[in-house]
C-alpha positions as CSV (number, residue, x, y, z in Angstrom):
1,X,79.3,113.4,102.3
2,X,81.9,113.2,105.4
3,X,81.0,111.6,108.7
4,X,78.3,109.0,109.8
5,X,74.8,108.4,108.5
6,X,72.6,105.5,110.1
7,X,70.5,105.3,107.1
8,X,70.6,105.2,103.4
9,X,72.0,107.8,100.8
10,X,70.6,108.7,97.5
11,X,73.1,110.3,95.4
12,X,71.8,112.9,93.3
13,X,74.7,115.2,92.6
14,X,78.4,114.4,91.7
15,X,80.1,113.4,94.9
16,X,82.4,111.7,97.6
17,X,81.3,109.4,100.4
18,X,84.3,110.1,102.9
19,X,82.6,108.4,105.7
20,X,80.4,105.5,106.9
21,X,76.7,104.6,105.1
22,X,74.9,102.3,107.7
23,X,72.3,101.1,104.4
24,X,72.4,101.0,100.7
25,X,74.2,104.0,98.5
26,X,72.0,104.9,95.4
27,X,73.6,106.3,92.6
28,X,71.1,108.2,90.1
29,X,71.5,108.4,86.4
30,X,73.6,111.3,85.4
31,X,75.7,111.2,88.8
32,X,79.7,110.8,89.0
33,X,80.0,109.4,92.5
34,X,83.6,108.1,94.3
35,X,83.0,105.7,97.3
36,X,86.2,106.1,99.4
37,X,84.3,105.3,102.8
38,X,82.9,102.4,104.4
39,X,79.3,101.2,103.2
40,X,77.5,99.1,105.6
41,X,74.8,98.1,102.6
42,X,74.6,97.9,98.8
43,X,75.6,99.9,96.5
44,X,73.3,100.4,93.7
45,X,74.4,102.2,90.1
46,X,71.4,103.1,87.9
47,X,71.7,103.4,84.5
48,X,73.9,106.3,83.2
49,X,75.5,106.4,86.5
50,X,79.4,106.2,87.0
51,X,81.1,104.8,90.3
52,X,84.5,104.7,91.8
53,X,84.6,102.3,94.8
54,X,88.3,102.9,96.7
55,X,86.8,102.0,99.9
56,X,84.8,99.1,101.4
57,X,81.2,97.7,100.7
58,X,80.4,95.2,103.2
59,X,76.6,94.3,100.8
60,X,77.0,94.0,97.2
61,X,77.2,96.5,93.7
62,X,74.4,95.9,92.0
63,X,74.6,97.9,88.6
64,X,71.8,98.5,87.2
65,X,73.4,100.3,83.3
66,X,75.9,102.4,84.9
67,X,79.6,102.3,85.0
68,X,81.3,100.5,87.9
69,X,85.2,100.8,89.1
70,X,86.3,98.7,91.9
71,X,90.0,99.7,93.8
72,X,88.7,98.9,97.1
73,X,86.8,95.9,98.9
74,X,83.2,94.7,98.0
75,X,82.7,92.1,100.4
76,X,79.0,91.2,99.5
């Protein structure tokens, strides 16, 4: 995903945020997601999910089973 979105994402398919999420980000099991744009919300990893965070989170990761890198900035 590139550019803005003023609500919430739900991740269903490997991916890159390369934007801005104005909610929560919702990783689903099975999903290999990197997070190098700017989340407004939470992030939320469900079980058998992976994440790489290199960007900012202004909410918190709440990880639910799932794998969790953090490079970036969770400020929540």
């Amino acid at each position: 995903m590139r550019g803005m979105l003023a609500g919430s994402l739900e991740m269903t398919s490997d991916g890159t945020v390369r934007g801005m999420v104005g909610g929560d980000v919702i990783v689903t099991p099975g999903v290999h997601a990197t997070i190098k744009g700017m989340i407004a919300g939470d992030v939320i990893v469900e079980r058998g999910a992976s994440v790489r965070i290199t960007g900012m989170v202004s909410g918190r990761v709440v990880n639910l089973g799932g794998v969790v890198e953090v490079r970036g900035m969770v400020a929540g």
